[in-house]
C-alpha positions as CSV (number, residue, x, y, z in Angstrom):
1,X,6.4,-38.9,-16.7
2,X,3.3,-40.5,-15.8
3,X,3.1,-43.8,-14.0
4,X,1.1,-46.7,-13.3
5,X,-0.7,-47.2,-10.2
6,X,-1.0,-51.3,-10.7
7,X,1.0,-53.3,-9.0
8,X,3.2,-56.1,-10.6
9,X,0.7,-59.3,-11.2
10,X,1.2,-62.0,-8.9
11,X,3.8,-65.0,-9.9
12,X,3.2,-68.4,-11.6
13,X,1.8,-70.4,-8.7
14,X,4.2,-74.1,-7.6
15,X,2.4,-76.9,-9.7
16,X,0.1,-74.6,-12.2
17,X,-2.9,-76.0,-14.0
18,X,-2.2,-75.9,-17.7
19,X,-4.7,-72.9,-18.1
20,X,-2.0,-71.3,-15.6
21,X,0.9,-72.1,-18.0
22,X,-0.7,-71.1,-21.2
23,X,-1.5,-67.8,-20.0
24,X,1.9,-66.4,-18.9
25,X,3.9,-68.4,-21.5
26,X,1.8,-68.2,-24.8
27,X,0.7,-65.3,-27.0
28,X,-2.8,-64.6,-26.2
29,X,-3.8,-65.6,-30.0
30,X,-3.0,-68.8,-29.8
31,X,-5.4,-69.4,-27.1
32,X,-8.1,-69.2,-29.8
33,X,-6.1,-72.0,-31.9
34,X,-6.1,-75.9,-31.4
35,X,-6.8,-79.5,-32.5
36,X,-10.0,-79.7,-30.9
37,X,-12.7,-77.7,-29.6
38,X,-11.6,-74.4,-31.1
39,X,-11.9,-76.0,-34.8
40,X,-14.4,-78.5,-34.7
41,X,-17.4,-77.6,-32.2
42,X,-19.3,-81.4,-32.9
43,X,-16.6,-83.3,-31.0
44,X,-18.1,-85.2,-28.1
45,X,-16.3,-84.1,-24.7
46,X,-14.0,-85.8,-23.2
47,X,-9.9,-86.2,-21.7
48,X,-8.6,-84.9,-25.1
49,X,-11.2,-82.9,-26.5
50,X,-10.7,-79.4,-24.9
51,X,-10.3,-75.6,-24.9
52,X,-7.0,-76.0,-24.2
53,X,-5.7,-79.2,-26.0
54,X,-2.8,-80.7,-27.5
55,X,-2.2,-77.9,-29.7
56,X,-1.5,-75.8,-26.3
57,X,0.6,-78.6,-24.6
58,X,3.3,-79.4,-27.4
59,X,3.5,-75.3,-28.2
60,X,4.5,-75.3,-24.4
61,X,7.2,-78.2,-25.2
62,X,8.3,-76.4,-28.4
63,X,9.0,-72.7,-27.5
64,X,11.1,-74.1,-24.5
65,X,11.6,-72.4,-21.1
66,X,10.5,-68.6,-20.8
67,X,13.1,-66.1,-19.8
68,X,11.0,-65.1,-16.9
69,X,10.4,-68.9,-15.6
70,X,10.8,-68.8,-11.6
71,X,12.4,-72.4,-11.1
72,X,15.4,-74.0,-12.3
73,X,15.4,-74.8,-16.2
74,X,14.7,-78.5,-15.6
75,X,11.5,-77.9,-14.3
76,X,9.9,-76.2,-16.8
77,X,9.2,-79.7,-19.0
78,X,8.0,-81.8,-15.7
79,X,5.7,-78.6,-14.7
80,X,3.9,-78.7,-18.3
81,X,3.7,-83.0,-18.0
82,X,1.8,-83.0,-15.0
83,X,-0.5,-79.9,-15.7
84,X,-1.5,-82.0,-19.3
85,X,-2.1,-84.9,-17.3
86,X,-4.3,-82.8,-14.5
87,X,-5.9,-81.5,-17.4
88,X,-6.4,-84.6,-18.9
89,X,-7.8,-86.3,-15.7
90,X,-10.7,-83.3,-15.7
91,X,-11.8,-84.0,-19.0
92,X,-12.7,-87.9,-18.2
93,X,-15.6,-86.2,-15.7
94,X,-18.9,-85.6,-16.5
95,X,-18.9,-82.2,-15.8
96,X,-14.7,-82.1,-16.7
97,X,-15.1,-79.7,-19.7
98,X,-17.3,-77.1,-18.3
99,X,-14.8,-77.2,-15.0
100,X,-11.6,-76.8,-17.3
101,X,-13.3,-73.4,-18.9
102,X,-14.1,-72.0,-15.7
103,X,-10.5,-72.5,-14.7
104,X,-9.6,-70.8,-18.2
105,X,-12.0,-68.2,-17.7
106,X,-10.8,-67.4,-14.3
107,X,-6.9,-67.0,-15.6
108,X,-7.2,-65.3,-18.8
109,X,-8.1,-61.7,-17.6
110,X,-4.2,-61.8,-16.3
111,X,-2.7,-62.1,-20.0
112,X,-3.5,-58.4,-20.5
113,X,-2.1,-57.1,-17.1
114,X,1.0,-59.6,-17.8
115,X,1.1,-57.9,-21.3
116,X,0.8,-54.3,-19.9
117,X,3.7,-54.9,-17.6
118,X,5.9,-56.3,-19.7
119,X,5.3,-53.0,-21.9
120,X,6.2,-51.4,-18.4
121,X,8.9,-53.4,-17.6
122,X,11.0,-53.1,-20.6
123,X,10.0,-49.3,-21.3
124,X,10.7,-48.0,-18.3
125,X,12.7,-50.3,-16.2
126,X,15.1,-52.8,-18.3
127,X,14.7,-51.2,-21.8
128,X,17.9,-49.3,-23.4
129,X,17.3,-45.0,-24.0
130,X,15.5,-46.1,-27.3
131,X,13.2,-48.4,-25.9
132,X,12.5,-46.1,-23.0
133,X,12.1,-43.4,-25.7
134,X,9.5,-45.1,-27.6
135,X,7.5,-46.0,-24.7
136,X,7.5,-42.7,-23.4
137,X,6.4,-41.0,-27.0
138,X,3.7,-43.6,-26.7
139,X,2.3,-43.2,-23.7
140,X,2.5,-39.4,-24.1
141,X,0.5,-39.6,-26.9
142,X,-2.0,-41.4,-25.6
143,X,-2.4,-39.4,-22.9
144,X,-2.4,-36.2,-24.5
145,X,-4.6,-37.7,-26.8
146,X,-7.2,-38.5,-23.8
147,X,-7.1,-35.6,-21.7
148,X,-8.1,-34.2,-24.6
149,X,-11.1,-35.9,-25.4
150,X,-12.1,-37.2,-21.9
151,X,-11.5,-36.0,-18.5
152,X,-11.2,-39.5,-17.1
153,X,-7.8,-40.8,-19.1
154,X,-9.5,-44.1,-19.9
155,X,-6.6,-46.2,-20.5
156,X,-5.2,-45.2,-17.2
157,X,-8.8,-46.1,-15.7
158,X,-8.6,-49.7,-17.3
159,X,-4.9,-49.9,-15.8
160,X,-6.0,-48.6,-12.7
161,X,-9.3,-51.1,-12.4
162,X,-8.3,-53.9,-14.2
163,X,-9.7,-56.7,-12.2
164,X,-6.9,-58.8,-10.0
165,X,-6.1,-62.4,-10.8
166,X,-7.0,-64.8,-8.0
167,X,-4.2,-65.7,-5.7
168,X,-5.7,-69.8,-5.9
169,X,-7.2,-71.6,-8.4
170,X,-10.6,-73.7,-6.8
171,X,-10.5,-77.2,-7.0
172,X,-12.7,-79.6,-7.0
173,X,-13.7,-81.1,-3.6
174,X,-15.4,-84.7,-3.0
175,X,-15.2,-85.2,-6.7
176,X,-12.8,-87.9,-6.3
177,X,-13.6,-89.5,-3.5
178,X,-15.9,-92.7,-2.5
179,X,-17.4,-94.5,-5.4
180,X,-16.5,-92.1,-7.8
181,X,-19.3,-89.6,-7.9
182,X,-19.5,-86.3,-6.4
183,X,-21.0,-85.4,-2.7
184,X,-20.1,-81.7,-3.3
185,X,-22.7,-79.6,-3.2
186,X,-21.5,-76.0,-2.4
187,X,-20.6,-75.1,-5.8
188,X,-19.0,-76.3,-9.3
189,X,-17.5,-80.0,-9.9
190,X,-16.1,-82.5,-11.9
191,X,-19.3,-85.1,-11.3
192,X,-18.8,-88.6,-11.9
193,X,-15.9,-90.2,-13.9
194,X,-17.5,-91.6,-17.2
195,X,-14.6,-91.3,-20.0
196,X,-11.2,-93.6,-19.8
């Protein structure tokens, strides 16, 4: 059998950003759903106006603790309080909302290596014979399907060069210190506080 050359992605960070959170422990169509931004475009920024908004935060409350959650089962609510509180704190910048889709942007790319190995996982690793049989008729197919049609197996390509996740987030740095304004001038920021 054929196997993959990518390695397991890296583990939910301690203290994730919310971005973070809805990425390994939401469907990746619900990213597109919510109360704010993603249904009405006019809404002036600001701490609850987002992205990733309510809609995200209280799905995170409701489905409950993941199976694959690395920390002890009464951490999982605490974890997803402060991350909606960071994230809330972002938004009351001037530059908050364009800093929160940067950190979005940066994270999502993972959702389809953490989908692609969970199909691993469970297919050939933790799956019973019929689950290992179905992935296996899959994945044979596909790459008879490939070598037949193209001499570089593109789905093993895209495995193979799927971009890595970073191992840190970048965070915002003189943004909130001093009178509230930021001295930062090396790359993105929050700029100065003007919401509540």
């Amino acid at each position: 059998m054929l196997t993959c050359r990518n390695h397991e992605p890296r583990s939910i960070r301690h203290e994730p950003t919310l971005a973070e959170l809805v990425v390994f422990y939401l469907p990746e169509e619900e990213f597109s759903k919510g109360d704010t931004l993603n249904n009405d475009r006019t809404l002036a920024p600001g701490p609850t106006v987002s992205i990733l908004d309510e809609y995200h935060y209280r799905l995170l409350l409701e489905r409950g603790l993941p199976d694959h959650y690395p920390l002890p089962r009464k951490y999982f609510p605490v974890e997803v309080e402060a991350a909606w509180k960071q994230w809330q704190e972002w938004g009351k910048y001037e530059h908050g909302e364009t800093w929160r889709r940067n950190v979005f942007d940066d994270i999502r790319p993972l959702k389809r290596h953490l989908n692609l190995w969970e199909e691993f996982q469970i297919g050939m690793l933790l799956g019973n014979m019929r689950d290992t049989a179905i992935f296996y008729s899959k994945w044979k197919a596909i790459g008879l399907r490939e070598a037949k049609h193209d001499v570089d197996w593109t789905v093993w390509k895209v495995v193979r060069d799927m971009p890595k996740a970073p191992e840190y987030f970048p965070y915002p740095i003189g943004c909130h210190k001093g009178i509230g304004h930021c001295t930062y001038e090396g790359g993105p920021c929050l700029g100065k506080k003007i919401y509540d």
